[in-house]
C-alpha positions in Angstrom: -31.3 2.5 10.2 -30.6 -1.7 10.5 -27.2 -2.1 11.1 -26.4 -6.1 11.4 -23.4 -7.3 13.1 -22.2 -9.9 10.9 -19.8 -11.9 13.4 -19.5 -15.1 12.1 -20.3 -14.5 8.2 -17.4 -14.6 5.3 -16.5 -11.5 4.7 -18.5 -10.1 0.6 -16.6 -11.6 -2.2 -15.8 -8.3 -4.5 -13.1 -7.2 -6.2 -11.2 -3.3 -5.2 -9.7 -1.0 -8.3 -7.0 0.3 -6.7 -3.5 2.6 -7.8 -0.2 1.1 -7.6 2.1 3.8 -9.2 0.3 4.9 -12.6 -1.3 1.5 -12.9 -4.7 -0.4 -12.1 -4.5 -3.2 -9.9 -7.6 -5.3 -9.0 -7.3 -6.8 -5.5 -9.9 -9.3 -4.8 -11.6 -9.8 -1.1 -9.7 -13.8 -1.1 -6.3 -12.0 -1.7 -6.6 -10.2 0.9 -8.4 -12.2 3.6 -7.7 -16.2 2.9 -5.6 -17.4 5.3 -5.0 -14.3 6.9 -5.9 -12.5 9.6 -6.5 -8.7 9.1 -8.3 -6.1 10.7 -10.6 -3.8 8.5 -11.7 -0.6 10.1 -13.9 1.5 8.0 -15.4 4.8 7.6 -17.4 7.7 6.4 -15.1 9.6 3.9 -11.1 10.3 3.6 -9.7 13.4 4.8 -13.0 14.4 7.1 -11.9 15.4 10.4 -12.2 12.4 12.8 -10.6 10.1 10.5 -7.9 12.1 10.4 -7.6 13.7 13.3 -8.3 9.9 14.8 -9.2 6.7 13.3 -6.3 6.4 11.0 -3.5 8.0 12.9 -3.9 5.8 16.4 -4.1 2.3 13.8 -1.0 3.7 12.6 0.1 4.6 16.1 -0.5 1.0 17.1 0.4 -1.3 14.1 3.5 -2.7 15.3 1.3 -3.7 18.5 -1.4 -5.8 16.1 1.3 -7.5 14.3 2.6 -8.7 17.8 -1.0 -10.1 18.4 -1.0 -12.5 15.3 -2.6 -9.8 12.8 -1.2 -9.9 9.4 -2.3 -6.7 8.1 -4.1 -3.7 9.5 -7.1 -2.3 6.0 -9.0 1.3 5.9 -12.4 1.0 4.0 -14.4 3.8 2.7 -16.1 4.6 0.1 -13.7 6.9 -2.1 -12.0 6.0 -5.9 -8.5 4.8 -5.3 -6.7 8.7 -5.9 -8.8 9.8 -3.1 -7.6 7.3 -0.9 -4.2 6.8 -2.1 -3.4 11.0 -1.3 -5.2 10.4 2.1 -2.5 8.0 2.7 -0.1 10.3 1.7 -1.0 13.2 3.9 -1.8 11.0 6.7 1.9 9.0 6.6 0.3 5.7 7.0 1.7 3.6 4.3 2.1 0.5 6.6 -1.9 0.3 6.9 -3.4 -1.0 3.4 -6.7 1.5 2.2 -9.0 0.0 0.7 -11.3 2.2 -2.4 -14.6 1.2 -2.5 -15.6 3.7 -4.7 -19.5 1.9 -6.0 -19.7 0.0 -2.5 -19.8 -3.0 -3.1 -18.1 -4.2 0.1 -19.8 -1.9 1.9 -23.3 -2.6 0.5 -22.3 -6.5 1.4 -21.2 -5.9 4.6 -24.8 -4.0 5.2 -23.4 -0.8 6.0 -24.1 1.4 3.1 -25.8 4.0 4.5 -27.4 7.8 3.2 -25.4 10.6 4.4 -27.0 13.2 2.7 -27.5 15.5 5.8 -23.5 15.3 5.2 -23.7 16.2 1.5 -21.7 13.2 0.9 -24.5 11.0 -0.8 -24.0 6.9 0.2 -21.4 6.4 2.6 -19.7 3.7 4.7 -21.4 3.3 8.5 -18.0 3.8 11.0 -17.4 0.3 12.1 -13.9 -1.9 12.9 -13.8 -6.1 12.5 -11.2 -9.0 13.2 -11.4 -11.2 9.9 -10.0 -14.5 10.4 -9.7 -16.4 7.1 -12.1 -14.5 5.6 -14.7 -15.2 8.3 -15.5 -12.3 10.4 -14.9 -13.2 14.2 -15.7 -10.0 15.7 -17.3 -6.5 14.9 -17.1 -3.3 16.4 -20.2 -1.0 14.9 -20.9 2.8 16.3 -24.3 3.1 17.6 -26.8 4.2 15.0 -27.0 7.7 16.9 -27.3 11.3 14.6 -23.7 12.3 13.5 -20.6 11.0 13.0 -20.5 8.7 16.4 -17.2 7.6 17.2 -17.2 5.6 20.3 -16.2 1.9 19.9 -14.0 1.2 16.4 -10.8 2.8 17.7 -7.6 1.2 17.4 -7.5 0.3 21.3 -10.8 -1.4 21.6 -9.9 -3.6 18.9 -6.5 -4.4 20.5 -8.0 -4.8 23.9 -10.1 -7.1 22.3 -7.3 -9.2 20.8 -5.1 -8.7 24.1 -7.3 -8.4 26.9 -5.3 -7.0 30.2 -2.7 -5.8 27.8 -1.0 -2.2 28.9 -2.0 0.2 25.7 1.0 2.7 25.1 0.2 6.4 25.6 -0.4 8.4 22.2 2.6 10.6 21.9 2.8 13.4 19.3 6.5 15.4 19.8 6.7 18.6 18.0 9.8 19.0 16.7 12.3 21.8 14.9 14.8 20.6 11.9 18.3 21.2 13.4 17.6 20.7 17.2 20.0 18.8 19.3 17.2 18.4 22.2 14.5 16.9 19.2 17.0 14.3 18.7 17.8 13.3 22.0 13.8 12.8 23.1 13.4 10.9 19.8 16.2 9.2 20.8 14.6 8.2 24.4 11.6 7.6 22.7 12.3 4.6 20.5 14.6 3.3 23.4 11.8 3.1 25.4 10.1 1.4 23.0 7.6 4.0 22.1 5.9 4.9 19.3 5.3 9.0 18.6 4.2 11.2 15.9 6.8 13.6 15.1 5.3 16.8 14.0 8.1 19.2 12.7 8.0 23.0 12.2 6.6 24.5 9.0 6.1 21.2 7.6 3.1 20.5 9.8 2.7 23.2 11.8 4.0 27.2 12.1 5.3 28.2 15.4 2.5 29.8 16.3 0.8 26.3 17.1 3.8 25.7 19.4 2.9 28.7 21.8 -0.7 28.1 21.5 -0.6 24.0 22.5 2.3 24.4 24.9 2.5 28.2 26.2 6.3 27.5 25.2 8.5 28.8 22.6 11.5 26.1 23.0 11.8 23.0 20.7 10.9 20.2 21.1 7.5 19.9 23.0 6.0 16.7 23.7 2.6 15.4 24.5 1.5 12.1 25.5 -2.8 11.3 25.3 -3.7 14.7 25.4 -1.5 15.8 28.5 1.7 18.6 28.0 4.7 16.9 29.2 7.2 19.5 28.2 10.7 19.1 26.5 13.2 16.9 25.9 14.4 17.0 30.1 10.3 17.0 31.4 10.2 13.9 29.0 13.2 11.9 30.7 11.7 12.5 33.7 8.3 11.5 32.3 9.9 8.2 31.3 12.1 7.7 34.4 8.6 7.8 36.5 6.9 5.9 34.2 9.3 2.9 33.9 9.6 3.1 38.3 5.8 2.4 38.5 
């Protein structure tokens, strides 16, 4: 499998059919990338588990961060028809990130990553790779390693950002599970945003039943947060959490 890294070249000139309400609306590759600067991650198929689980949520996690870097807009590619994607958005809560159809990959194809995933099932598919566009020339290009599977080592949201802010402090990925009606959920929201802290608020029966509470946190009380993987605790564990943080 060739996989070129195409640093350097404009970006392909095609045009994407996408949804806005019940209508068609053709959005060409200038509109989006002259005289901007955007970063495109793409990959394999919407709704498949590490997009999901990863790709899209922690570039949603981390958009406010890109904008304060000098990007204007943060796209998804991959190569599904526009009510694919625009339900993937949906479920994933990600309308600030703009997803991109490219249902015949054509951009794909152009960008030479158009690649066979029938061991998948899923026929031609986009290669998992991230770029910094400037202007509609590509300045820099993350691509996963042409390795069997679904690699996923190197087009995340923070190597791109490292790359744009080198030495900058990335903020932890928080997900707070949450109950409607609990005084203690709002007070660690609450702490959250005062710190400045972007969190993915998970709320019961809505995303989760409380079954998935006990088995995550061994805890029955509301809410339970977790910060890049690690079990903090609730809304008290959490201001001590911050308090620490903010001392170091």
């Amino acid at each position: 499998m060739q996989l070129e890294d195409k640093a350097g070249q404009q970006v392909p000139s095609t045009q994407f059919r996408t949804r806005a309400g019940a209508e068609w609306v053709d959005v060409t590759s200038d509109e989006i990338f002259a005289g901007r600067t955007v970063v495109v991650f793409s990959l394999p198929g919407a709704f498949t588990p590490t997009c999901s689980s990863s790709h899209v949520p922690r570039y949603a996690e981390l958009l406010e961060q890109f904008r304060a870097h000098g990007v204007d807009e943060v796209a998804c590619i991959s190569v599904n028809d526009a009510f694919v994607m625009h339900e993937w958005q949906q479920q994933q809560r990600a309308e600030g990130i703009r997803f991109l159809p490219d249902g015949s990959g054509h951009f794909t194809r152009g960008m030479g990553m158009l690649v066979d995933r029938d061991d998948l099932g899923f026929g031609p598919r986009s290669w998992r790779y991230s770029m910094l566009v400037r202007d509609g020339v590509i300045e820099k290009m993350f691509i996963e390693p042409a390795e069997p599977g679904d690699p996923f080592h190197v087009s995340d949201a923070d190597t791109m950002l490292k790359y744009l802010a080198p030495g900058l402090s990335l903020p932890p990925s928080i997900a707070l599970l949450s109950r409607p009606g609990c005084p203690h959920c709002v007070r660690a929201k609450a702490r959250l945003q005062a710190a400045g802290l972007a969190f993915t608020n998970l709320e019961l029966n809505r995303d989760y039943p409380h079954a998935a509470l006990r088995a995550l946190s061994g805890q029955d009380s509301y809410p339970q947060i977790f910060a890049n993987g690690q079990h903090i605790g609730g809304a008290d564990d959490l201001e001590a959490w911050l308090d620490a943080r903010e001392a170091a």
